[in-house]
Structure formats: structure tokens, C-alpha cells
C-alpha positions in Angstrom: 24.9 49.6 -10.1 21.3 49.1 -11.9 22.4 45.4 -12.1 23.0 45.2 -8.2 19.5 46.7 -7.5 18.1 44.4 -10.0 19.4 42.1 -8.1 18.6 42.6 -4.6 14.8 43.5 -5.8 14.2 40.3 -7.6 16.0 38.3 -4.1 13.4 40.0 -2.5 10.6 39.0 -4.7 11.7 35.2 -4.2 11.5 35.4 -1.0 8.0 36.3 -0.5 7.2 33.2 -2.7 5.5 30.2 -0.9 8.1 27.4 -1.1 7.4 24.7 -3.6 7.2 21.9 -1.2 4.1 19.7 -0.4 3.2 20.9 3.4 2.4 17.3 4.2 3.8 13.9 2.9 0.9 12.0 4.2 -1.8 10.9 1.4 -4.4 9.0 3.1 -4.3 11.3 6.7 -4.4 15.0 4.8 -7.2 13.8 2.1 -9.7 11.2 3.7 -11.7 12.5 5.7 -13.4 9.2 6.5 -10.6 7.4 7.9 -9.2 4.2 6.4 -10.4 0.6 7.3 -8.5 -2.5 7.6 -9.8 -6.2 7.2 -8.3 -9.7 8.2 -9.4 -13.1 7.8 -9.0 -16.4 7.5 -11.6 -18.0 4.3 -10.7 -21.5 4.3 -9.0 -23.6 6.8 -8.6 -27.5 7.6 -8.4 -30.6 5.2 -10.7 -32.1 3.0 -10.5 -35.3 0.6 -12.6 -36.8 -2.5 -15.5 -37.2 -0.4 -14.8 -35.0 2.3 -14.8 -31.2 3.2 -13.2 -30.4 7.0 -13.0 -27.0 6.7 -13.4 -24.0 8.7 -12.9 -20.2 8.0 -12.5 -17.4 10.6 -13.4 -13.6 10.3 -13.3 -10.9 8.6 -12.4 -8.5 11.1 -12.5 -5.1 10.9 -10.8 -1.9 12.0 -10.8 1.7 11.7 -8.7 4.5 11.6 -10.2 7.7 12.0 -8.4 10.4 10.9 -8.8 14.3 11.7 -6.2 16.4 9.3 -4.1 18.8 10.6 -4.7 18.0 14.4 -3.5 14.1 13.3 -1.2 11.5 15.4 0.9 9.1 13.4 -0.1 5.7 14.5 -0.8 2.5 13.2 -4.2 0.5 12.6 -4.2 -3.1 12.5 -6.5 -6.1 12.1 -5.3 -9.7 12.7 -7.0 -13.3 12.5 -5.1 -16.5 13.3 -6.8 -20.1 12.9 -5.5 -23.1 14.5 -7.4 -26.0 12.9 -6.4 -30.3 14.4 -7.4 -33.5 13.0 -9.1 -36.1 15.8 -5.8 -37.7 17.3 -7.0 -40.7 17.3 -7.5 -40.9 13.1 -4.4 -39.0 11.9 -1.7 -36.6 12.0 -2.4 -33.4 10.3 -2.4 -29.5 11.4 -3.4 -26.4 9.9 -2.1 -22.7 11.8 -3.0 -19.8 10.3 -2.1 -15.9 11.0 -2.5 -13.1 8.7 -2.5 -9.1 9.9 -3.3 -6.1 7.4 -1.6 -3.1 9.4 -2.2 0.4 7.9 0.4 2.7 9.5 -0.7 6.8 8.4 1.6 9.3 8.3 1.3 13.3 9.0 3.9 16.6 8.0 7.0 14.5 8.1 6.6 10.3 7.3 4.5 8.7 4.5 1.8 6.2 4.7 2.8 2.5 4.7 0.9 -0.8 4.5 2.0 -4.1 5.5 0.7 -7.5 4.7 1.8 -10.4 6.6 1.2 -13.9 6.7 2.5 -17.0 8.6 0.8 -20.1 7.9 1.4 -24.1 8.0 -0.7 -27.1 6.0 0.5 -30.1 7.5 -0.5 -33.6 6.2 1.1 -36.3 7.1 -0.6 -39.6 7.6 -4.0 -36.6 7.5 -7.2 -39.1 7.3 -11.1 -38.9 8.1 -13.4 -40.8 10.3 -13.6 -43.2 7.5 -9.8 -43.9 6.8 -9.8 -41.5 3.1 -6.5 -39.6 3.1 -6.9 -35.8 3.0 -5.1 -33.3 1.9 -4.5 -29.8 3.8 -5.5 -26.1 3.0 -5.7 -22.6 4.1 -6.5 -19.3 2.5 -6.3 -16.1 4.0 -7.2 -12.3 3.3 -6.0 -8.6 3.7 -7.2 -5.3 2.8 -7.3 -1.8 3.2 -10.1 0.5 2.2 -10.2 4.6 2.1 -11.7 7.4 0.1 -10.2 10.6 -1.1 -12.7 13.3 0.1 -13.0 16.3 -2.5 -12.4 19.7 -0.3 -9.8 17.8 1.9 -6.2 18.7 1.9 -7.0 21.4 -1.0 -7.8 19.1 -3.4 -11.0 18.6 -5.9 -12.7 16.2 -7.4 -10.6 14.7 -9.9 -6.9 16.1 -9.0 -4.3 13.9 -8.9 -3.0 13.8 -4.7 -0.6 11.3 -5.3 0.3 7.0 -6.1 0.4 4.0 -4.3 3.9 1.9 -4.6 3.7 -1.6 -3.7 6.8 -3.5 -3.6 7.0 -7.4 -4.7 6.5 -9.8 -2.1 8.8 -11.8 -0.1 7.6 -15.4 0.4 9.7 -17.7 2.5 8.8 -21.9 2.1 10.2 -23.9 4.1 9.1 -27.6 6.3 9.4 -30.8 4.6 8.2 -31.2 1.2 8.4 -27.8 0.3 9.2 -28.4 -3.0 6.8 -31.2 -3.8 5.2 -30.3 -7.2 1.9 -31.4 -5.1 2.0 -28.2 -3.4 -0.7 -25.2 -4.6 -0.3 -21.9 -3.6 -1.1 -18.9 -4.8 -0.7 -14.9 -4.1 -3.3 -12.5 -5.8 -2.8 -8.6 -4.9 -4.8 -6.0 -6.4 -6.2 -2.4 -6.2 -9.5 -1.5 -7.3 -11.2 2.0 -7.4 -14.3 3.2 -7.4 -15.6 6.5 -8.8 -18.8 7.4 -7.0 -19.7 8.7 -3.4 -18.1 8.0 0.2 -18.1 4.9 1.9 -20.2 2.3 2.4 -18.0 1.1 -0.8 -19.4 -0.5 -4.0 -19.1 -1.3 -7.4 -15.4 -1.3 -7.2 -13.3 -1.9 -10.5 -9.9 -3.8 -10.5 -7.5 -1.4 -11.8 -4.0 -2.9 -11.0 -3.1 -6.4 -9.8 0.3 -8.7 -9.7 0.9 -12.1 -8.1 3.2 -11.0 -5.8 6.7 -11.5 -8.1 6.5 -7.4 -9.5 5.5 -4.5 -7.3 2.8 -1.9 -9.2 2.1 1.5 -8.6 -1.5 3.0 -9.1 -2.3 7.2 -9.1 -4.7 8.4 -6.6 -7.5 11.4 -7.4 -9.8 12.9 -5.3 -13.3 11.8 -5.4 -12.6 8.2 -6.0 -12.3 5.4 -3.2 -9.7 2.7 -3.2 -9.3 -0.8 -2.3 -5.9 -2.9 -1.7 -6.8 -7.0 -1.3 -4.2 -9.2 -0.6 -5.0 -12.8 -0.8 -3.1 -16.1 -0.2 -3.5 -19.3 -0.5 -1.9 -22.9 0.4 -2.9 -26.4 -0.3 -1.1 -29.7 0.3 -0.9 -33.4 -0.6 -1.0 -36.2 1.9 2.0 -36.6 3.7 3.3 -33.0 2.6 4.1 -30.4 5.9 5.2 -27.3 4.5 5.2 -23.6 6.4 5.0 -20.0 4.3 5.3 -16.6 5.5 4.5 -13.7 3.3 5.4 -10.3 4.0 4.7 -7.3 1.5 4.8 -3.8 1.9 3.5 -0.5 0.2 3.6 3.2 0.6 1.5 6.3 -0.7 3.4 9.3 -2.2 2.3 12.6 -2.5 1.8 14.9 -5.5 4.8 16.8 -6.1 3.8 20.5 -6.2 4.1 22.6 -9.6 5.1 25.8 -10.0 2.3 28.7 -10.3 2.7 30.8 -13.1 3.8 33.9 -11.5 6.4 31.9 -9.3 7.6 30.4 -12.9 7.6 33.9 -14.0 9.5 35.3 -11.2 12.1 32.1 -11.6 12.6 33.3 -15.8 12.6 36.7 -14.7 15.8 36.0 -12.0 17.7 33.9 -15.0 17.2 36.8 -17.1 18.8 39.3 -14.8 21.7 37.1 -14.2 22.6 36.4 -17.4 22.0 40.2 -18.4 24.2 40.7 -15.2 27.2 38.3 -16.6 27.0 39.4 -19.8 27.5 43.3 -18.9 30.5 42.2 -16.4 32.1 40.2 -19.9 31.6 43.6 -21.9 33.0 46.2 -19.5 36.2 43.5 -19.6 36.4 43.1 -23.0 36.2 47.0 -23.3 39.8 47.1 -20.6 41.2 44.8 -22.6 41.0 47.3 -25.6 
């Protein structure tokens, strides 16, 4: 009988315990208080030779999130640039296209935040020459990036606690178009996460703490009082007489921290294993006393 009203006191106990879930699984929306920003833009478009440089860029753009926690809509912010850059008809054929969007999608109570780099661009060559008849060759860079601060006093947290990570998986880059696999062809792919450990935005004096070229993901913790930075940057060049096309997709995600058990919950959790096993083990003695 003591063990039955053990039992039901120490059910009722549990119960009044907060449960030991995060109340949110949003990162960026419950702990910035600033918003987020996204950039796009295009640094470097056009062809250029030995002698020649035909090239344009376009942006950055900017946009902004602003985000109000609890009262918070999940939606999606995104900046985009595209670039179309043509050689004179009459001297060659050649063509750069160039589109790249940064979209920052945040979450609230029941989805994550998510961000998505995308890029679909074409460096096209062939028979590519100036006024003055020297060949050129074909290039195009573009840029992504995201940009946030994790207020201290938002979403319960202080400076210096740990809110959660940032997971970046590798990227998917598709090449396709003639000459694709021409050893002539340059590209590169260069994201990286840098964090700076000082007051809110503007943002400076940022340190690179994580990077990867695109072939392994990363993952990077996130603290309160620091702001962060995610650039994604890519890059194509081609020979003469080379018309290749890339897209580039990669995506990310912010996890929260997962919650740990107060002392007195842990307490109250040790205390319930005791009575159980104190239970079990006074049910195995009264049968082993029948038995006799």
C-alpha cells in the first residue's frame, strides 16, 4: 500500500514538471532580434583576353527580414541578381547568363530555419573575339550570403549560451554544354561562416570560422551575443571555343539547443527510478516469502 501511494505522489510530481522540450525550433526567428539580411550579386561577368578586360558585374542586392518573436510568420526572404552579358554580333560568338538567389526561409514553434543557395550560370566562348580579332576567353563569378545576430535577452538566452548549430549540406553542382570536361575550364566553389564577437549590426571585423569547397557539408555552433555570416561564392571561367552551363544548389538548416534537464527535474527523475525499483524488489520478496 505505501508503495502504491509512493507511486501515485511521485506521478503527480512529474506532472507538474515543465516538459523538456524546446518551445520553439526556430534559431534565427526566436533569438535575433534584428532580423536577418540576404545579399546577391553578380562580381564579374563577360570575357576578357591578354590584352583585354570586357567585363561587367552587377549588384549586391540586399534584403531584409525583420523578425518580431513570438508574434512571427514563417516566410521566406530572398535576394536575386541575374546578368546577361553579349559580345558585338558582328566580331564573335560568345555569351555569358548569370543568375544567383540567396533565399533565407525562417522558421517559428514548429519548422526549422533553412537557407538555399542557388546558381545557374553559362560562359560561352566559341569563336569569342574583341574589336581587334584577340580571342577571349569567358567568365563569371557570383555571390550569396546571409547575415544575422543573436541578441543576448532574446529567446531566454545570454550572452555566451549556446542556442543552437548551423548544418550545411555539400553542394550539388550539375556541368553540362559542350566542353564541359575540357581541362581549360576553372571553376571554383568557396562557402564559409564567419562570426563576430562584438555588438549588433552594422557588422565588422568578422573572423572565418568554418569553410569547405562545396564537396563536405560543416556544421558551426551558434552563441548568443555573437553575429554570423554564411558567403557562398562561385566562380566559372572558360577557354576559347569552350560553352559549358553549371547550376549549383546547396542548402543549410539551423538547429536548436536541445534542452537539459534542471536539477530538481533530474532529481525528481532519480527519485521515480528509485521507487520503482524499491517497488519491484518488495513485489520479488513477498513472492519469494509464498514460495517458502
Amino acid at each position: 500500500m505505501r508503495h502504491r501511494i509512493f507511486g501515485v505522489v511521485l506521478m503527480a510530481a512529474l506532472l507538474t514538471i515543465p516538459a523538456l522540450v524546446a518551445d520553439a525550433t526556430s534559431v534565427i526567428a526566436r533569438h535575433s532580434g534584428n532580423g536577418a539580411f540576404v545579399s546577391t550579386g553578380i562580381s564579374r561577368a563577360g570575357f576578357f583576353g591578354d590584352t583585354t578586360d570586357d567585363t561587367v558585374s552587377v549588384g549586391p542586392s540586399f534584403a531584409f527580414a525583420p523578425i518580431t518573436w513570438p508574434a512571427v510568420a514563417e516566410g521566406t526572404v530572398q535576394g536575386t541578381s541575374s546578368s546577361v552579358g553579349l559580345l558585338s554580333p558582328d566580331v564573335g560568338a560568345g555569351e555569358v547568363q548569370g543568375f544567383v538567389s540567396t533565399a533565407l526561409t525562417f522558421g517559428g514553434p514548429s519548422s526549422m530555419d533553412t537557407v538555399h543557395f542557388y546558381t545557374n550560370v553559362l560562359a560561352s566562348a566559341l569563336s569569342a573575339e574583341d574589336a581587334a580579332g584577340e580571342t577571349q576567353s569567358a567568365i563569371i563569378q557570383v555571390f550569396g550570403g546571409v547575415e544575422f545576430f543573436i541578441d543576448p535577452g532574446f529567446g531566454g538566452a545570454a550572452a555566451g549560451d549556446y542556442v543552437g548549430d548551423f548544418h550545411l549540406d555539400p553542394a550539388a553542382v550539375v556541368m553540362t554544354g559542350a566542353g564541359a570536361s575540357d581541362p581549360g575550364v576553372g571553376t571554383f566553389l568557396d562557402i564559409s561562416v564567419s562570426e563576430m564577437i562584438a555588438d549588433p549590426p552594422p557588422f565588422v571585423d568578422f573572423t572565418t570560422i568554418a569553410s569547405t569547397d562545396g564537396s563536405t557539408g560543416l556544421d558551426v555552433a551558434l552563441f548568443a551575443g555573437r553575429g554570423y555570416r554564411i558567403d557562398f561564392m562561385y566562380g566559372l571561367s572558360v577557354p576559347y571555343g569552350i560553352d559549358p552551363g553549371v547550376e549549383v544548389n546547396v542548402s543549410g538548416s539551423f538547429s536548436p539547443a536541445t534542452p537539459v534537464p534542471e536539477p530538481a527535474t533530474a532529481g525528481l527523475l532519480g527519485l521515480g527510478l528509485a521507487g520503482m525499483v524499491a517497488r519491484n524488489l518488495g513485489r520479488r520478496r513477498a513472492g519469494t516469502r509464498r514460495q517458502r
